[in-house]
C-alpha positions as CSV (number, residue, x, y, z in Angstrom):
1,X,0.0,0.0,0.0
2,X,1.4,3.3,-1.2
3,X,-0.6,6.4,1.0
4,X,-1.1,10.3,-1.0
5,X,-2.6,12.5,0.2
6,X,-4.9,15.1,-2.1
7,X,-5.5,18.9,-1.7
8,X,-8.5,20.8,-2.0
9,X,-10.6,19.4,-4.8
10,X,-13.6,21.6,-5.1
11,X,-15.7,20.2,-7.3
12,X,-13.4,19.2,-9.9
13,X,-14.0,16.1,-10.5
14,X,-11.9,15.6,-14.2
15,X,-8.7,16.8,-11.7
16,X,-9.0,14.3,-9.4
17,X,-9.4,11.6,-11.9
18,X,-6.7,13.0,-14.0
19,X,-3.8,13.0,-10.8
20,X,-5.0,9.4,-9.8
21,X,-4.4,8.3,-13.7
22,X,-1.0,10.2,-13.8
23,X,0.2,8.8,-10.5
24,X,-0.9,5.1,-11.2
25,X,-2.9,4.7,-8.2
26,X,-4.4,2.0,-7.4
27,X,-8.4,1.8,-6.4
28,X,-8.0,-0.9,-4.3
29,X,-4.8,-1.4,-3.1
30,X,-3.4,2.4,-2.1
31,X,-4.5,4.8,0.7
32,X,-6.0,8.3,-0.2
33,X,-5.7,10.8,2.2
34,X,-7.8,13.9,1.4
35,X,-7.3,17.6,2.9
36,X,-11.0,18.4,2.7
37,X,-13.2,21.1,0.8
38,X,-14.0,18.3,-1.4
39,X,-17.3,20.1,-3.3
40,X,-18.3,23.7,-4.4
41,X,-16.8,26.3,-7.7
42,X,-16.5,23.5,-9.9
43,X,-19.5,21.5,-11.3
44,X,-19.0,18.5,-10.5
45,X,-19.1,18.2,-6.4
46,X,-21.7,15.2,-6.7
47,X,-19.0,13.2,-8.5
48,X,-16.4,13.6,-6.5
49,X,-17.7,12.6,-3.7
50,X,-19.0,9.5,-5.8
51,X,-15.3,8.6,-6.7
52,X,-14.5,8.8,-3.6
53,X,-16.5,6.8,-1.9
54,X,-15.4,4.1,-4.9
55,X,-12.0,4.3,-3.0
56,X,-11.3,0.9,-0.9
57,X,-8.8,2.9,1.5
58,X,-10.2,6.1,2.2
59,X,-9.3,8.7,5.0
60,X,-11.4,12.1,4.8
61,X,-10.5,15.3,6.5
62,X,-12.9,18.0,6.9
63,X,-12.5,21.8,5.6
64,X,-14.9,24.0,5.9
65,X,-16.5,23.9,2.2
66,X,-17.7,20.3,3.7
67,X,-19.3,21.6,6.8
68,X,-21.3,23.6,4.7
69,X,-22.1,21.0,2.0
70,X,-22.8,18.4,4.5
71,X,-25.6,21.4,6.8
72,X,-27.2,21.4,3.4
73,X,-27.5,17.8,2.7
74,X,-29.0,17.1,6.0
75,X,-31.7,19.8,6.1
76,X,-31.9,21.9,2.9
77,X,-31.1,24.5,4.1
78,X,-29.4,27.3,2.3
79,X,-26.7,29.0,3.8
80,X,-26.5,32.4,1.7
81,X,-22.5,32.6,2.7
82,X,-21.9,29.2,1.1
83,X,-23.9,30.3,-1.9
84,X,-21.3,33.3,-2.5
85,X,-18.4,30.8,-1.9
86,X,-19.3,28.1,-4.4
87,X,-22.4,26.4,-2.9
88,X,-24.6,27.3,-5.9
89,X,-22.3,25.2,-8.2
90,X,-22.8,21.8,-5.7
91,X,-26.6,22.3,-5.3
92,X,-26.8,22.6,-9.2
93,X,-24.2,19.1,-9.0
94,X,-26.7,17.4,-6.5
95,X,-29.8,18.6,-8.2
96,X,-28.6,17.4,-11.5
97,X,-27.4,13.8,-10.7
98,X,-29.9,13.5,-8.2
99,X,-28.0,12.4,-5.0
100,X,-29.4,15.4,-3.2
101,X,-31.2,12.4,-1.2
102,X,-28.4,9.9,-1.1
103,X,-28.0,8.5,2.4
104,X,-24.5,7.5,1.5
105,X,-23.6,10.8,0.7
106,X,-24.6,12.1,3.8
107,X,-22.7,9.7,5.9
108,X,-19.9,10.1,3.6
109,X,-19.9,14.2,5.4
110,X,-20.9,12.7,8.8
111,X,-17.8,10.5,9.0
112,X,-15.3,13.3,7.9
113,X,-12.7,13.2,10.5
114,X,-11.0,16.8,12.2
115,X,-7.3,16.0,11.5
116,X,-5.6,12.8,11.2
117,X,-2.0,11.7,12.2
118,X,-0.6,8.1,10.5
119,X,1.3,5.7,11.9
120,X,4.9,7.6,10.9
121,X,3.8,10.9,13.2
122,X,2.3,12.7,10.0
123,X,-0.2,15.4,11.1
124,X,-3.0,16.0,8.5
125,X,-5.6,19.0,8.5
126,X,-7.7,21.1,6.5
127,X,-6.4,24.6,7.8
128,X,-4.1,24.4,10.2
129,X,-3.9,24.0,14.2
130,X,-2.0,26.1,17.3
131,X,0.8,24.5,17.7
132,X,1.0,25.4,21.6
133,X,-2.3,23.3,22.5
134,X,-3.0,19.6,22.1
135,X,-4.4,18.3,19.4
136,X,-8.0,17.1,20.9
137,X,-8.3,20.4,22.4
138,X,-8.2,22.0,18.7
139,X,-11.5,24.3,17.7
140,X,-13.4,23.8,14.5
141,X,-12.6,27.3,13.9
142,X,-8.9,26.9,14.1
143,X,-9.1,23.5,12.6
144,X,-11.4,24.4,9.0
145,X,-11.5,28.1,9.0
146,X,-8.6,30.0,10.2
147,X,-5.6,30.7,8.5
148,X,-3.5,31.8,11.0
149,X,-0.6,28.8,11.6
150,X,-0.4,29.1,7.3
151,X,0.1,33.0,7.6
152,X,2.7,32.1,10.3
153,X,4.9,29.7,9.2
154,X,5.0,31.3,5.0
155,X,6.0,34.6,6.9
156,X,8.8,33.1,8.8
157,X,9.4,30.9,5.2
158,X,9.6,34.2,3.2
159,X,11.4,36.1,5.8
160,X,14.4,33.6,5.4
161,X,13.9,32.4,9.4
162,X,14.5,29.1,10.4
163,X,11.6,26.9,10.4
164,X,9.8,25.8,13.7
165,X,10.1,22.6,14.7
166,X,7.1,21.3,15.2
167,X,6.1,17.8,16.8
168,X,5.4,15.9,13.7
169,X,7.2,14.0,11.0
170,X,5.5,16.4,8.0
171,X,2.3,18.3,8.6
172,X,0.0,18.6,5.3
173,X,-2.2,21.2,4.9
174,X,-4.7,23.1,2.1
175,X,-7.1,25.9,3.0
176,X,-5.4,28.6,1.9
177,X,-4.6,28.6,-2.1
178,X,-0.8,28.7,-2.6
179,X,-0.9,30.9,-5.8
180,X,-2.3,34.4,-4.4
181,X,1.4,34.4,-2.7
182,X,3.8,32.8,-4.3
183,X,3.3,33.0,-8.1
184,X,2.9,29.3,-9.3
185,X,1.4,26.3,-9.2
186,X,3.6,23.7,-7.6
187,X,3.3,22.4,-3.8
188,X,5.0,25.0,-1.2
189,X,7.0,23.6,1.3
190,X,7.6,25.4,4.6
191,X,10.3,23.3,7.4
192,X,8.0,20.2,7.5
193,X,4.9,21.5,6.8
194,X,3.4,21.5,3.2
195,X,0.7,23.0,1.5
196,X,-0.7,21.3,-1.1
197,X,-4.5,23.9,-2.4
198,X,-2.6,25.0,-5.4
199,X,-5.7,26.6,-6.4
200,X,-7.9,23.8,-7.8
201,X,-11.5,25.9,-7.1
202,X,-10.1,28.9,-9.5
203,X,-7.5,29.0,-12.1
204,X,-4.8,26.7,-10.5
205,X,-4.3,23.1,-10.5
206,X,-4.9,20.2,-8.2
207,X,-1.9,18.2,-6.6
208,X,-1.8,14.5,-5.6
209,X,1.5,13.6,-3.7
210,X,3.1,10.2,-2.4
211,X,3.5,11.4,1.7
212,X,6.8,9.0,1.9
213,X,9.1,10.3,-1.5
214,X,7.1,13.7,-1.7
215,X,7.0,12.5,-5.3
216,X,3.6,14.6,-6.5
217,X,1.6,14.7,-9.7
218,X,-1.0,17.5,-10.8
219,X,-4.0,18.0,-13.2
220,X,-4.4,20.3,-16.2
221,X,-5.1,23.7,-15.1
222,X,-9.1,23.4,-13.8
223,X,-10.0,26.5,-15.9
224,X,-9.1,24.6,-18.7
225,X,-10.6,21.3,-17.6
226,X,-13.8,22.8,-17.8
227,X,-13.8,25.9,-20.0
């Protein structure tokens, strides 16, 4: 079993496909690890969460775009925030395929995990965490919503410091799209922290990396995917 681990998919459905194609993973023999804000922007949010639950090894960490998407699958309700930040796309998805209703769907939300750490002391999380307080003591906010250890650790990166040395092998993040700050598409690696939303819901791409060789494969640009 090889394990990778996916940034923020958004929707994109023909990005995801295209990374697991490039990368030669296998359905039912390798471990997918994803970062969470798995729907909204892109059209296909319904689809993705369909390959994914295809997958035989599957580990799914919440981001916030999930904590919206799975409110709405549970009571219909529209959140008019998460309609300004992509929800319109995944309720035109869910409409249109018709899984609006899908009891596996909504389980599939229900078991998101918060973070996850392996066996070889890697930390996983949508957003980030405070370093300086355990892990089970973590908020939602700080875990899915705030960007404040990101902010922290590419300042100290781009001010030339030396990195932090945190309590974990390799920490591997998404949340905050890599491109507004450092003008490309490729994974950014801070110390032992990496953060792999290189812009997938927009004009950037979508990254798959092996967690053990760092070795990391990533779609077409999603613009062009579905212009």
């Amino acid at each position: 079993m090889r394990t990778f681990v996916v940034g923020d998919i958004h929707g994109a459905h023909k990005a995801l496909v295209q990374v697991m194609e490039r990368s030669g993973f296998d359905r039912e023999q390798d471990r997918l690890i994803s970062l969470g804000d798995l729907t909204d922007y892109n059209p296909d949010s319904a689809q993705v969460i369909e390959e994914l639950l295809g997958l035989k090894h599957l580990i799914a960490v919440r981001g916030n775009h999930d904590v919206w998407m799975e409110a709405w699958l549970k009571t219909k309700d529209i959140d008019p925030v998460w309609l300004m930040n992509g929800g319109s796309e995944s309720i035109v998805s869910y409409r249109k395929t018709e899984r609006q209703d899908d009891p596996r769907h909504v389980d599939f939300f229900a078991r998101q995990i918060p973070y996850y750490l392996d066996e070889s002391n890697r930390l996983y999380v949508h957003a980030g965490f405070d370093p300086d307080r355990s892990l089970e003591s973590q908020s939602d906010e700080t875990l899915y919503w705030s960007r404040a250890f990101w902010t922290g650790v590419a300042t100290a990166h781009n001010a030339g410091e030396a990195p932090r040395d945190f309590d974990y092998a390799a920490i591997f993040i998404g949340h905050t799209p890599t491109p507004k700050y450092f003008r490309h598409f490729l994974p950014v690696n801070c110390g032992s922290v990496w953060n792999l939303d290189q812009g997938a819901k927009s004009i950037g791409v979508l990254t798959l990396m092996e967690v053990e060789t760092k070795a990391y494969w990533q779609s077409d640009r999603v613009s062009e995917l579905y212009r």
